[in-house]
PDB file of N, CA, C and O in Angstrom, chain B, residues numbered from 101:
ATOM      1  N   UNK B 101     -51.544 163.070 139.429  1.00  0.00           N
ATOM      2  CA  UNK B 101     -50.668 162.030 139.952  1.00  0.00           C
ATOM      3  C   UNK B 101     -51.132 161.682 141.367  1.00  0.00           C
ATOM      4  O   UNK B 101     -51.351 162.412 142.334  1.00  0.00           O
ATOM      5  N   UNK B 102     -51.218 160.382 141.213  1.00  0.00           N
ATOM      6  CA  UNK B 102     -51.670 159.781 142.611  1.00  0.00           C
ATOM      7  C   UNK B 102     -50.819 160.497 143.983  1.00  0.00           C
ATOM      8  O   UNK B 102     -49.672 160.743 143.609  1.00  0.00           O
ATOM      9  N   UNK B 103     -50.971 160.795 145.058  1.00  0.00           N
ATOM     10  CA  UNK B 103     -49.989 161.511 146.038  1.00  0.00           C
ATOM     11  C   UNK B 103     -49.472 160.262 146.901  1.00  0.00           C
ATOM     12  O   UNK B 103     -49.118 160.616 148.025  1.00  0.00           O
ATOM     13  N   UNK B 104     -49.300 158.468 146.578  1.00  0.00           N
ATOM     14  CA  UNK B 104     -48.339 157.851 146.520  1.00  0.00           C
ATOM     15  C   UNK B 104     -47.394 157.966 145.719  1.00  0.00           C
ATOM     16  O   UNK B 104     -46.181 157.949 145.927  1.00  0.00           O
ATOM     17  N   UNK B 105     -48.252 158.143 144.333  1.00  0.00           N
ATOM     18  CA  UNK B 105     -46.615 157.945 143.319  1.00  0.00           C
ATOM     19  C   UNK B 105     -46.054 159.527 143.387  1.00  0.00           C
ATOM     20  O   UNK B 105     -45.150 159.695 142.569  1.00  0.00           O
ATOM     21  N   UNK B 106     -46.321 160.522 144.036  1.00  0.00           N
ATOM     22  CA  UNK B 106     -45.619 161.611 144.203  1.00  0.00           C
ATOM     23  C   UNK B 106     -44.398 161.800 145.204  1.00  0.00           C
ATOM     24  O   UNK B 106     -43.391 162.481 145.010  1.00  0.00           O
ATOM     25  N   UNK B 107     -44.760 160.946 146.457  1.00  0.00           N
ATOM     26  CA  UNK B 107     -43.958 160.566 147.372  1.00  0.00           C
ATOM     27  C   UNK B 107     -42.905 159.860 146.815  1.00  0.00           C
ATOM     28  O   UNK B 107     -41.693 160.066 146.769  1.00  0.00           O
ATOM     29  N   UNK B 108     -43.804 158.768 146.300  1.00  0.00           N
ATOM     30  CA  UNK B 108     -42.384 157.654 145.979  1.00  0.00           C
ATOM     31  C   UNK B 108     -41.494 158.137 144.989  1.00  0.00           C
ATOM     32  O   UNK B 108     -40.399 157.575 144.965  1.00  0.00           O
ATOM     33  N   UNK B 109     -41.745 159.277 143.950  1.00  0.00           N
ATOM     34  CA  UNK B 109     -40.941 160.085 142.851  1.00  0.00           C
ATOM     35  C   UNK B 109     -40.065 160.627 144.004  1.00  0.00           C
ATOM     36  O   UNK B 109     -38.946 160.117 144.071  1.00  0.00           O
ATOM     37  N   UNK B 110     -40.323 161.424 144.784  1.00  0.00           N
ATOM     38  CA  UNK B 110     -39.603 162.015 145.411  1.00  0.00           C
ATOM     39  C   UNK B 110     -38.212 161.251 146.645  1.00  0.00           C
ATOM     40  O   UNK B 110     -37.269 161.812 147.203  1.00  0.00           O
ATOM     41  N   UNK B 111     -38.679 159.790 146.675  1.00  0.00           N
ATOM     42  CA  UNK B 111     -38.123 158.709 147.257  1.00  0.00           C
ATOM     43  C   UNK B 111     -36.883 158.348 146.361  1.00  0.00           C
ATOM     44  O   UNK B 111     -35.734 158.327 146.802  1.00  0.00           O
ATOM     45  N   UNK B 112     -37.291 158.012 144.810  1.00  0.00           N
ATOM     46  CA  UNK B 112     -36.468 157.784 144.116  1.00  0.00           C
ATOM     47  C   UNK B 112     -35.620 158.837 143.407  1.00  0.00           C
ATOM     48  O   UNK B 112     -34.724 158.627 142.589  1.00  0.00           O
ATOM     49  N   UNK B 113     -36.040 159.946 143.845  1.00  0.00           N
ATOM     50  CA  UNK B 113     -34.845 161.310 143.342  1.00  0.00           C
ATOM     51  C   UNK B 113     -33.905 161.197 144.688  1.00  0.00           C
ATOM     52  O   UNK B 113     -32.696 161.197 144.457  1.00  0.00           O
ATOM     53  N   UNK B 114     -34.344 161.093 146.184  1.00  0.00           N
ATOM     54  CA  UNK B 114     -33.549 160.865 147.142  1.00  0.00           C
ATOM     55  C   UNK B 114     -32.423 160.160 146.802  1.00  0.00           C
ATOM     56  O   UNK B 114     -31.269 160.584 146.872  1.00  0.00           O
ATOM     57  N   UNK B 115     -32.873 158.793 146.334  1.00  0.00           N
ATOM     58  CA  UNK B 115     -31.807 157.757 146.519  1.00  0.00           C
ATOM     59  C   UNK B 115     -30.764 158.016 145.180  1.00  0.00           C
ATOM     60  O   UNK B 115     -29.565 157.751 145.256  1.00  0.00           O
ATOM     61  N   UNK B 116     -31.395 158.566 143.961  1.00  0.00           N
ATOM     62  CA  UNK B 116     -30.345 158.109 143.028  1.00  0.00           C
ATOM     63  C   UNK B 116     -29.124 159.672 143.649  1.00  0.00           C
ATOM     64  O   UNK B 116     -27.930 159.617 143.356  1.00  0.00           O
ATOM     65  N   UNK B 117     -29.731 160.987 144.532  1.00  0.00           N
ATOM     66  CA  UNK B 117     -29.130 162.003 144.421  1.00  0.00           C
ATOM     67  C   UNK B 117     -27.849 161.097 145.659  1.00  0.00           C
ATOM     68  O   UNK B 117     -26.750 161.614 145.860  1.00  0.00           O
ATOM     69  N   UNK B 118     -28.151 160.101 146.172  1.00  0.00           N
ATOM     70  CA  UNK B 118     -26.875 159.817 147.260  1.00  0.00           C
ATOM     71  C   UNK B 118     -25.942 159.108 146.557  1.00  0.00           C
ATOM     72  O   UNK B 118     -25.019 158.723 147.275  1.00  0.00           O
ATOM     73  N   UNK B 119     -25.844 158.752 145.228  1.00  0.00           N
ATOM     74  CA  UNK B 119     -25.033 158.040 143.768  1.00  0.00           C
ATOM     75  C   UNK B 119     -24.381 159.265 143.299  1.00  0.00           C
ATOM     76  O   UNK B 119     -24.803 160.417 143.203  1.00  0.00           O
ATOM     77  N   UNK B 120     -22.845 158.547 142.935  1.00  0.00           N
ATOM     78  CA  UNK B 120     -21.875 159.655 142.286  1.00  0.00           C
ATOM     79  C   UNK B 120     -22.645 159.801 140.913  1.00  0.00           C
ATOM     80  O   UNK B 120     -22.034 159.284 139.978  1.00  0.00           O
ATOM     81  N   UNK B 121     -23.501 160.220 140.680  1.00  0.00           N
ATOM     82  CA  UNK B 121     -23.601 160.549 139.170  1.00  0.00           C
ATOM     83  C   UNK B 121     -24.596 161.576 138.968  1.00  0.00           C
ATOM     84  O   UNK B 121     -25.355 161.767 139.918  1.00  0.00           O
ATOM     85  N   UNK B 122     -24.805 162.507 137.587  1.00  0.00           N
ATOM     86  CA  UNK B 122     -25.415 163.542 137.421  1.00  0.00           C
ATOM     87  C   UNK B 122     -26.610 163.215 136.615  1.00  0.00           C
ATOM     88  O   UNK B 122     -26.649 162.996 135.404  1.00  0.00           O
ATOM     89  N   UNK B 123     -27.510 163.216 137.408  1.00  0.00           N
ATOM     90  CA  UNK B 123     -28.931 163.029 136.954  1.00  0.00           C
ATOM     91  C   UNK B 123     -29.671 164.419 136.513  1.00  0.00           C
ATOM     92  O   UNK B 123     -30.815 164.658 136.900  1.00  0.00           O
ATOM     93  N   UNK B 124     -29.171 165.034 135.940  1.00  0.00           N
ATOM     94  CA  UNK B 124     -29.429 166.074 136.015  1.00  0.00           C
ATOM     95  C   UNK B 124     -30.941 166.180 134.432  1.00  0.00           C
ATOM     96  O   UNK B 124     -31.989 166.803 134.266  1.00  0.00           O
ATOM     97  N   UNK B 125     -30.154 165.194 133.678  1.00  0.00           N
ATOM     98  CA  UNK B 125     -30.755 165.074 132.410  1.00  0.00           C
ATOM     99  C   UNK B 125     -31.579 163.441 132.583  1.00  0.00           C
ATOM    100  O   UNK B 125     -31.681 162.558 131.731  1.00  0.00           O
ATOM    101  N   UNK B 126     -31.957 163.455 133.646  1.00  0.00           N
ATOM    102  CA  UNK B 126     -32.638 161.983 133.814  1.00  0.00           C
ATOM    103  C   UNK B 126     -34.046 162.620 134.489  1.00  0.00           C
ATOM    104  O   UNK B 126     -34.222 163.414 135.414  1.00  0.00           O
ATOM    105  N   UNK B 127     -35.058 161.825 133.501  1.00  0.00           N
ATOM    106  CA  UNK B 127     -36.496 161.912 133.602  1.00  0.00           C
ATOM    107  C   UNK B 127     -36.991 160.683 134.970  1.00  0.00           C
ATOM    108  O   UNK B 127     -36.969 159.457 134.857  1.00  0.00           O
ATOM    109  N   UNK B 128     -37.303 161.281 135.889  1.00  0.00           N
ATOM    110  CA  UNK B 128     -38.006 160.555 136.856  1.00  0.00           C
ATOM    111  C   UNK B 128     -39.540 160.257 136.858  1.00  0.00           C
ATOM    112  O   UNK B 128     -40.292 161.220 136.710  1.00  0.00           O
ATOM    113  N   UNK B 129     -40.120 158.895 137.027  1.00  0.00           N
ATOM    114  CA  UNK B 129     -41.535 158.793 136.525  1.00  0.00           C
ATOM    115  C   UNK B 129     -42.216 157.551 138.052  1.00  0.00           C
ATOM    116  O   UNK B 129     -41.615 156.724 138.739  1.00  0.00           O
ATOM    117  N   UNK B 130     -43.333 157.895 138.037  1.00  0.00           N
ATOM    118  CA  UNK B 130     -43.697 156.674 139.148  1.00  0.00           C
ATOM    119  C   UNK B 130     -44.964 156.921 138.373  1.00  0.00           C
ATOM    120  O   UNK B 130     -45.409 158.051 138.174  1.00  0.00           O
ATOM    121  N   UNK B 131     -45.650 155.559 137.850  1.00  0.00           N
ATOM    122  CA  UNK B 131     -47.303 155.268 137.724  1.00  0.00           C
ATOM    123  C   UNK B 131     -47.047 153.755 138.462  1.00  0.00           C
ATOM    124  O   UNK B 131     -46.182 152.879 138.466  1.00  0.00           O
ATOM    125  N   UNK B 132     -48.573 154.071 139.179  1.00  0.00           N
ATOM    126  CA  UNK B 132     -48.981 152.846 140.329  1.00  0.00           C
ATOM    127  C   UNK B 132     -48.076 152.048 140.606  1.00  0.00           C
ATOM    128  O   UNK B 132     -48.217 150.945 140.079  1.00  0.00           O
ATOM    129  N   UNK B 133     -47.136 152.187 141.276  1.00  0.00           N
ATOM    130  CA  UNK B 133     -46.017 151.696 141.489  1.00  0.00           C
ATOM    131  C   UNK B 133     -44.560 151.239 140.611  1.00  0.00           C
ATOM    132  O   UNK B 133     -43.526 150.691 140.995  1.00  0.00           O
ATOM    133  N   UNK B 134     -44.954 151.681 139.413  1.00  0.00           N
ATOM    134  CA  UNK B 134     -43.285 151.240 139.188  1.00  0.00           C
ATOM    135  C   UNK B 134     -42.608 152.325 138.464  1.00  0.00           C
ATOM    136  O   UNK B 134     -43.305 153.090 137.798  1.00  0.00           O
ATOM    137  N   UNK B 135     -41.277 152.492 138.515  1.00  0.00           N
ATOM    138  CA  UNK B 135     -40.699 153.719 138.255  1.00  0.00           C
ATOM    139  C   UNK B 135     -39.970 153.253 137.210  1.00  0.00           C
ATOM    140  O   UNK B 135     -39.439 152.168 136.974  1.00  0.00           O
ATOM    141  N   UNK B 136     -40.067 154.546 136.485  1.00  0.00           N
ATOM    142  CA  UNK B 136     -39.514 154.928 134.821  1.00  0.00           C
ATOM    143  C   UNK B 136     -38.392 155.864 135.018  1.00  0.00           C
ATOM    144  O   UNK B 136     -38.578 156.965 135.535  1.00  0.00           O
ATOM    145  N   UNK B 137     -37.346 155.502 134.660  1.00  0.00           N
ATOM    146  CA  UNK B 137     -36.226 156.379 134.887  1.00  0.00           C
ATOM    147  C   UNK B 137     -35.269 156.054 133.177  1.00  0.00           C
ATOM    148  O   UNK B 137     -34.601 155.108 132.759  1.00  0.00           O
ATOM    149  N   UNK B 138     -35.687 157.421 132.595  1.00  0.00           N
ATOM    150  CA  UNK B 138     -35.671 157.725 131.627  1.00  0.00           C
ATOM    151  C   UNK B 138     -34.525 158.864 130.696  1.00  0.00           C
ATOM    152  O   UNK B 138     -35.249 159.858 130.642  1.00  0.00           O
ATOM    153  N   UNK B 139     -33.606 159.145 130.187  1.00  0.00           N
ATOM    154  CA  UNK B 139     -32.634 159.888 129.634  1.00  0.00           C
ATOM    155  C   UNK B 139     -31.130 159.521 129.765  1.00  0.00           C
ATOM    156  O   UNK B 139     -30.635 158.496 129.296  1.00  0.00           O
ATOM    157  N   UNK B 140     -30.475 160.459 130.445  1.00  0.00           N
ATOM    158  CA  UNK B 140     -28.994 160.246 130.443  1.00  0.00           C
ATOM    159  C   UNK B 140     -28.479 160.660 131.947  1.00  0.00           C
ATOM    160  O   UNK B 140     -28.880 161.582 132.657  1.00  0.00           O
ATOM    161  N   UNK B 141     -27.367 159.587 132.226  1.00  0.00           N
ATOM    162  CA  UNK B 141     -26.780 160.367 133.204  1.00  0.00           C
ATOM    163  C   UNK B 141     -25.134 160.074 132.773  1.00  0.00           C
ATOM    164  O   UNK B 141     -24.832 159.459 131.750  1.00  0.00           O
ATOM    165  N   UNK B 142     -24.007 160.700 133.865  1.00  0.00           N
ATOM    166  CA  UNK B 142     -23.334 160.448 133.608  1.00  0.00           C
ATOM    167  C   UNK B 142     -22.664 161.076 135.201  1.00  0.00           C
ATOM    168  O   UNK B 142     -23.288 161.568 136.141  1.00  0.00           O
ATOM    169  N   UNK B 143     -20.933 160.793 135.027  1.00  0.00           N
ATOM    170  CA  UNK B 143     -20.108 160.922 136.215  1.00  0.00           C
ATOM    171  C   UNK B 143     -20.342 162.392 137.013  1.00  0.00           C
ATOM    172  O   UNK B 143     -20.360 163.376 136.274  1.00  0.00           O
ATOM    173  N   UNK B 144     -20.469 162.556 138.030  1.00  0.00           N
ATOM    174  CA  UNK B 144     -20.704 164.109 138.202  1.00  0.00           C
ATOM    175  C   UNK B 144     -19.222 164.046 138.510  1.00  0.00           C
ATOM    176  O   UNK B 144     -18.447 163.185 138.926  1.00  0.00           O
ATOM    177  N   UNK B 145     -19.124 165.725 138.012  1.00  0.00           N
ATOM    178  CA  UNK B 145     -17.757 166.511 137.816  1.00  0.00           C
ATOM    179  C   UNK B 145     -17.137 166.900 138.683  1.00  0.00           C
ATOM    180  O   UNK B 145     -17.399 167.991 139.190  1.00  0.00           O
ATOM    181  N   UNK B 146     -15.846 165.910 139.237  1.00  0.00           N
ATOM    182  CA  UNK B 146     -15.014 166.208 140.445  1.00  0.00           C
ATOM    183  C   UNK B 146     -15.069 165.314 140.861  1.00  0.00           C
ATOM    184  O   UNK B 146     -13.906 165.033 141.151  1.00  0.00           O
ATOM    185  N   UNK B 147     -15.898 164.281 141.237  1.00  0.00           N
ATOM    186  CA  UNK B 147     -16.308 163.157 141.990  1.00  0.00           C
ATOM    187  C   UNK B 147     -15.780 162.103 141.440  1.00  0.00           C
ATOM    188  O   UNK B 147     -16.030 161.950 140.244  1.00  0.00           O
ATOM    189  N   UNK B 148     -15.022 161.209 142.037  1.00  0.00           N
ATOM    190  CA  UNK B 148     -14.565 159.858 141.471  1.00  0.00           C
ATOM    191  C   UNK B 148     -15.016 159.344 140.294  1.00  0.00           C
ATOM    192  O   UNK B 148     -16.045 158.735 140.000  1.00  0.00           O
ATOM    193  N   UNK B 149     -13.859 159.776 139.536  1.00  0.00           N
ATOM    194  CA  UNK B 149     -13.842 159.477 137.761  1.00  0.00           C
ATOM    195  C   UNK B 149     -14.211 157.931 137.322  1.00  0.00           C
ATOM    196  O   UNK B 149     -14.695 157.495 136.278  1.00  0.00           O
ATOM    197  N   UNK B 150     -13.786 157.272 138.547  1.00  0.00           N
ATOM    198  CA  UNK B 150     -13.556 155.671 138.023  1.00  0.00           C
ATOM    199  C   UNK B 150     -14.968 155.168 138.321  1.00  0.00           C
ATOM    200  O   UNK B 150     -15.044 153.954 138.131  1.00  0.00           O
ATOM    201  N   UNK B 151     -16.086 155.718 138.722  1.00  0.00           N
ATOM    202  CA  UNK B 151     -17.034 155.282 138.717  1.00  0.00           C
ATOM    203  C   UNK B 151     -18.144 154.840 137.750  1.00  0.00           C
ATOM    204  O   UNK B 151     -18.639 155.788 137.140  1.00  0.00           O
ATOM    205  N   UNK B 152     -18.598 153.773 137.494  1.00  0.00           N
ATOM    206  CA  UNK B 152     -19.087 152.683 136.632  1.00  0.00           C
ATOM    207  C   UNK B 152     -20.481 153.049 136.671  1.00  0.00           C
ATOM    208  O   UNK B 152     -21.300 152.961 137.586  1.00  0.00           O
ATOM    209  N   UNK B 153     -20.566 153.409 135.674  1.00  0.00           N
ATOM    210  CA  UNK B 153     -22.437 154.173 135.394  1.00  0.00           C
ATOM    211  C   UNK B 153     -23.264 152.917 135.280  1.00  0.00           C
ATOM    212  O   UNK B 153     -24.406 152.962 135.737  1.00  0.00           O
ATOM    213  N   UNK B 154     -22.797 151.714 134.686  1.00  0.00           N
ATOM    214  CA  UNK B 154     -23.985 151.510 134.435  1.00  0.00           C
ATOM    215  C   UNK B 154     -24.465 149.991 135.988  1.00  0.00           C
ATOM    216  O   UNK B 154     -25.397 149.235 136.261  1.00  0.00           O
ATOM    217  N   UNK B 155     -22.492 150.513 136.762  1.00  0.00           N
ATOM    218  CA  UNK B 155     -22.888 149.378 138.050  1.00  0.00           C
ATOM    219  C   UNK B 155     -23.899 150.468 139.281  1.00  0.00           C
ATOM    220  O   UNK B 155     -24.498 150.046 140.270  1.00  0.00           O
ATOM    221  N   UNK B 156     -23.810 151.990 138.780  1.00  0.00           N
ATOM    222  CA  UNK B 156     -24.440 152.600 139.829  1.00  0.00           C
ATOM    223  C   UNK B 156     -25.972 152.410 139.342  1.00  0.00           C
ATOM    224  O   UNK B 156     -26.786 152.306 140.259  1.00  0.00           O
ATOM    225  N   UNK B 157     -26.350 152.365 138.346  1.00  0.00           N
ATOM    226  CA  UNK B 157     -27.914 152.759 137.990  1.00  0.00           C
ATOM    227  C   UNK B 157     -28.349 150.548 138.200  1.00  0.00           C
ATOM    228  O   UNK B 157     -29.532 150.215 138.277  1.00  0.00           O
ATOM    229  N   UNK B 158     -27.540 149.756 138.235  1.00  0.00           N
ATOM    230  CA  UNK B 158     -27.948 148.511 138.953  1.00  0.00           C
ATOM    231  C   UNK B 158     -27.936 148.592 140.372  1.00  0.00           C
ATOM    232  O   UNK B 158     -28.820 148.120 141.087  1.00  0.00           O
ATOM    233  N   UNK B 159     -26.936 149.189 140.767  1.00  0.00           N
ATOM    234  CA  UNK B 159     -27.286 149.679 142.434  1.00  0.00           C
ATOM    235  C   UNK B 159     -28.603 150.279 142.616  1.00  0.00           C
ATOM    236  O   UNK B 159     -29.461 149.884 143.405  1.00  0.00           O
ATOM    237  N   UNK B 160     -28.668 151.032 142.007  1.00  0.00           N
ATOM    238  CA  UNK B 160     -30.256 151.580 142.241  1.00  0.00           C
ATOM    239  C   UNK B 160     -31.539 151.253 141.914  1.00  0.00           C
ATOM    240  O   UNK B 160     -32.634 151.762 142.151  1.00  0.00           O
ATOM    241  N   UNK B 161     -31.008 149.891 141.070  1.00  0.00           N
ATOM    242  CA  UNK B 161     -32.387 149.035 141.015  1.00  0.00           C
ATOM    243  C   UNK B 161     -32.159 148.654 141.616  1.00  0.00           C
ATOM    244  O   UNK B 161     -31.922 149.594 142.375  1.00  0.00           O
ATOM    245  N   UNK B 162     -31.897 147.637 142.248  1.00  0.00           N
ATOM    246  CA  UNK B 162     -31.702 146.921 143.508  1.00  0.00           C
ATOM    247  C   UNK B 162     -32.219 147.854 144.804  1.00  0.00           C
ATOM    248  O   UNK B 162     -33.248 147.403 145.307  1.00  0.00           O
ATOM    249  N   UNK B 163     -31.900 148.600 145.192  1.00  0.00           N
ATOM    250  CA  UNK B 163     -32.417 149.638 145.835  1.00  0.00           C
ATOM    251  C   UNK B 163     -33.644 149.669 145.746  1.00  0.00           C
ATOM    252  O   UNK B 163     -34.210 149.015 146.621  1.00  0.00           O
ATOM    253  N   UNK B 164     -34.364 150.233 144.945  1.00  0.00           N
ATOM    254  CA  UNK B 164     -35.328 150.953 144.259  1.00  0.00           C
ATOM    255  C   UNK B 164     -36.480 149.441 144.670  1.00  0.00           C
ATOM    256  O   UNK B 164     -37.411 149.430 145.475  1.00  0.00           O
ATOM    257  N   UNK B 165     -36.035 148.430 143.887  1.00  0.00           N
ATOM    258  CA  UNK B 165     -36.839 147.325 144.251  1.00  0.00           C
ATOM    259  C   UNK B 165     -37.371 146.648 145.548  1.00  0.00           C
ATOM    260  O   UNK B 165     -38.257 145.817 145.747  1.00  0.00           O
ATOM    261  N   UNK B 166     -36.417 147.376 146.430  1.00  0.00           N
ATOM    262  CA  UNK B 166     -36.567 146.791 147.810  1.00  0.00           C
ATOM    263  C   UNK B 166     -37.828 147.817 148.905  1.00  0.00           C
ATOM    264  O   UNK B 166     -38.349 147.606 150.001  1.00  0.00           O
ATOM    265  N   UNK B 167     -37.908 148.966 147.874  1.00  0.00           N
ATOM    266  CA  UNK B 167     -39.151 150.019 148.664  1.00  0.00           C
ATOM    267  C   UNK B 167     -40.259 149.302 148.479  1.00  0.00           C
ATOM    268  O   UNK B 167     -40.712 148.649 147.540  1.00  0.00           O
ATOM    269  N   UNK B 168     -40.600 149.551 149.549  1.00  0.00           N
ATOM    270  CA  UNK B 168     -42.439 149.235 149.883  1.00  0.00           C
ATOM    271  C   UNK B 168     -42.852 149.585 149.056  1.00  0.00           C
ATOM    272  O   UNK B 168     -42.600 150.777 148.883  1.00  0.00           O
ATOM    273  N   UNK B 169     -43.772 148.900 147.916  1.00  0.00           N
ATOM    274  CA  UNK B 169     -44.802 150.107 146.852  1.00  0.00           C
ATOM    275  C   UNK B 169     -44.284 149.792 145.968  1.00  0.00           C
ATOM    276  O   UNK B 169     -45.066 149.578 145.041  1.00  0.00           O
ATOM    277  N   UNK B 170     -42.668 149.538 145.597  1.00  0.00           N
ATOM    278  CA  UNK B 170     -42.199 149.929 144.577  1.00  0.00           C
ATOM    279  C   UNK B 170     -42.631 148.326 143.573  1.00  0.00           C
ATOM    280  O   UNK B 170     -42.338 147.209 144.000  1.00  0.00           O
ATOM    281  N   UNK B 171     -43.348 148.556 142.239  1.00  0.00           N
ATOM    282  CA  UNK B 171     -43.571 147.068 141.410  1.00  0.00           C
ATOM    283  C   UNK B 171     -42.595 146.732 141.025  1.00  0.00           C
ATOM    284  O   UNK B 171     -42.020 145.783 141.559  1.00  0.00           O
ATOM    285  N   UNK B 172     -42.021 147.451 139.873  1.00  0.00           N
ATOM    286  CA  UNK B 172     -41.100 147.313 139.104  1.00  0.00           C
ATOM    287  C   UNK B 172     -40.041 148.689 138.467  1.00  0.00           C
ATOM    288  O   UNK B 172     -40.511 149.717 137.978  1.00  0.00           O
ATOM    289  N   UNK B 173     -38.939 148.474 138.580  1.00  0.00           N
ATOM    290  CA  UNK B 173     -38.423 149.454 138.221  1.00  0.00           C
ATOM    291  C   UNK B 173     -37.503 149.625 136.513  1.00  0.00           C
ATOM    292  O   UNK B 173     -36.299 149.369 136.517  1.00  0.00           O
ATOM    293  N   UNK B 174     -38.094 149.999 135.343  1.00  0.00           N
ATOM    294  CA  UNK B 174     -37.486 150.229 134.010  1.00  0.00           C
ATOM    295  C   UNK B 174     -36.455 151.632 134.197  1.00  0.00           C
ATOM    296  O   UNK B 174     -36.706 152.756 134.632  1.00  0.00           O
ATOM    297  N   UNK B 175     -35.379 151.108 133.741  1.00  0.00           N
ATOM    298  CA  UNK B 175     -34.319 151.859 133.156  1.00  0.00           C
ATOM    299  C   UNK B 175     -34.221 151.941 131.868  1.00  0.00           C
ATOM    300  O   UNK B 175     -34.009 150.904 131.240  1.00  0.00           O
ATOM    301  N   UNK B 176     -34.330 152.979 131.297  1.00  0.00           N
ATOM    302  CA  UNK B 176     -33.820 153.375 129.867  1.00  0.00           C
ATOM    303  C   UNK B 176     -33.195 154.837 130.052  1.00  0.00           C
ATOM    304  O   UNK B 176     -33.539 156.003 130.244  1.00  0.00           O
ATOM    305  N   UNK B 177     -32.186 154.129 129.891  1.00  0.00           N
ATOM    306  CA  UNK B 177     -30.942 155.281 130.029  1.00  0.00           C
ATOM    307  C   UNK B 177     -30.026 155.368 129.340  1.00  0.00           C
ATOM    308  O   UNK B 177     -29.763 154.225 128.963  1.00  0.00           O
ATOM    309  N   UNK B 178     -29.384 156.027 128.948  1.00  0.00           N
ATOM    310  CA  UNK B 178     -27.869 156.073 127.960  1.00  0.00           C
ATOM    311  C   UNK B 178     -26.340 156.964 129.357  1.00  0.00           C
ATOM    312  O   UNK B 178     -26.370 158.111 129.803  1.00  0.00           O
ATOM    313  N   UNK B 179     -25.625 156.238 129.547  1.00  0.00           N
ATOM    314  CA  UNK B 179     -24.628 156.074 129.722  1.00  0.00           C
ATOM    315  C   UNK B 179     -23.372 157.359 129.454  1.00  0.00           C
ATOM    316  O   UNK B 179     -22.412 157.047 128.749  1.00  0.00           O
ATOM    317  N   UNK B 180     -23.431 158.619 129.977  1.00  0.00           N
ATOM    318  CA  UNK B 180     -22.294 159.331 129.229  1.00  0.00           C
ATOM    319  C   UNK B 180     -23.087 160.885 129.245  1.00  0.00           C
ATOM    320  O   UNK B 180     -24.119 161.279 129.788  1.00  0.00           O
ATOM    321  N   UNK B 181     -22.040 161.554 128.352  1.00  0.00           N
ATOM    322  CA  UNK B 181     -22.615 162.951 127.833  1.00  0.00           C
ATOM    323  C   UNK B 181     -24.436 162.620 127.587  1.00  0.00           C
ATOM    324  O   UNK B 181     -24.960 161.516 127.735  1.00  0.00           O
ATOM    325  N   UNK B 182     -25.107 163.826 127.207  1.00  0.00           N
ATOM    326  CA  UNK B 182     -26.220 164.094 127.090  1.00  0.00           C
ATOM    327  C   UNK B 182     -26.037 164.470 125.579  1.00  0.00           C
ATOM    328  O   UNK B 182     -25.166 165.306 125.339  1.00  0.00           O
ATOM    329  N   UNK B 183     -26.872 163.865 124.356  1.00  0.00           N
ATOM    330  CA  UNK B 183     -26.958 163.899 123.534  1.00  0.00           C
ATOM    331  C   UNK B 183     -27.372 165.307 122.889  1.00  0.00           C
ATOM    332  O   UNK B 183     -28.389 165.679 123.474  1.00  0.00           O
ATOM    333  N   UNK B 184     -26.979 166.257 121.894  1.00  0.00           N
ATOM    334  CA  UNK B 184     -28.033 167.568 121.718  1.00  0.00           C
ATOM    335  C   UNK B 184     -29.150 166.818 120.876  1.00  0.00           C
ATOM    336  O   UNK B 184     -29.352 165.838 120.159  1.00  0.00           O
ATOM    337  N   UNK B 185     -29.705 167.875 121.413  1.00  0.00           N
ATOM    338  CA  UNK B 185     -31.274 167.796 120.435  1.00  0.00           C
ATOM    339  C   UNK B 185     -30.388 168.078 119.287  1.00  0.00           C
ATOM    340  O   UNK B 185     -29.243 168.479 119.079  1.00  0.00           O
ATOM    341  N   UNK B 186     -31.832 167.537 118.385  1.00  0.00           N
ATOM    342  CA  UNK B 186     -31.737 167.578 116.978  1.00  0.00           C
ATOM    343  C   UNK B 186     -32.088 169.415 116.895  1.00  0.00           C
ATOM    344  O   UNK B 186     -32.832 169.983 117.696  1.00  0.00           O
ATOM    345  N   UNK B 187     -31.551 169.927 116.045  1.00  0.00           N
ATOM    346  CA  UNK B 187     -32.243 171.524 115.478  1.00  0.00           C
ATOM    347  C   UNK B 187     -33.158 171.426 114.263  1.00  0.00           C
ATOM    348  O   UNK B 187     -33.678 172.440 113.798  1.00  0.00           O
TER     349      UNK B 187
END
């Protein structure tokens, strides 16, 4: 991995960790500038219930788009609990 897109991974774990929500099960990705943010998130636990998942992960494009470097930013995400794997 390029040691821009390592920085900027680490740019975009910054910003989504200052968002009420639990990224915990969300795949973070940077190739040559644009970031892949990939899995599930959902409300973190305790933290203002009424918060709107899918107006925070548009906050963070918006965000995300405005970094130096940054091309383009894809979301594919699901909204909620974390699905189980299949067995």
């Amino acid at each position: 991995m390029p040691v821009e897109d390592a920085e900027m991974t680490r740019m975009v774990r910054r910003e989504i960790s200052r968002r009420y929500i639990d990224s915990s099960n969300l795949d973070v990705r940077v190739m040559h500038g644009v970031v892949y943010l990939r899995g599930w998130v959902d409300k973190l636990r305790g933290h203002h219930q009424d918060v709107d998942l899918k107006e925070e992960l548009e906050v963070i494009h918006r965000i995300l788009m405005q970094r130096p470097g940054v091309r383009d930013v894809v979301i594919e995400t699901e909204c909620g609990k974390a699905k189980p794997s299949p067995a």
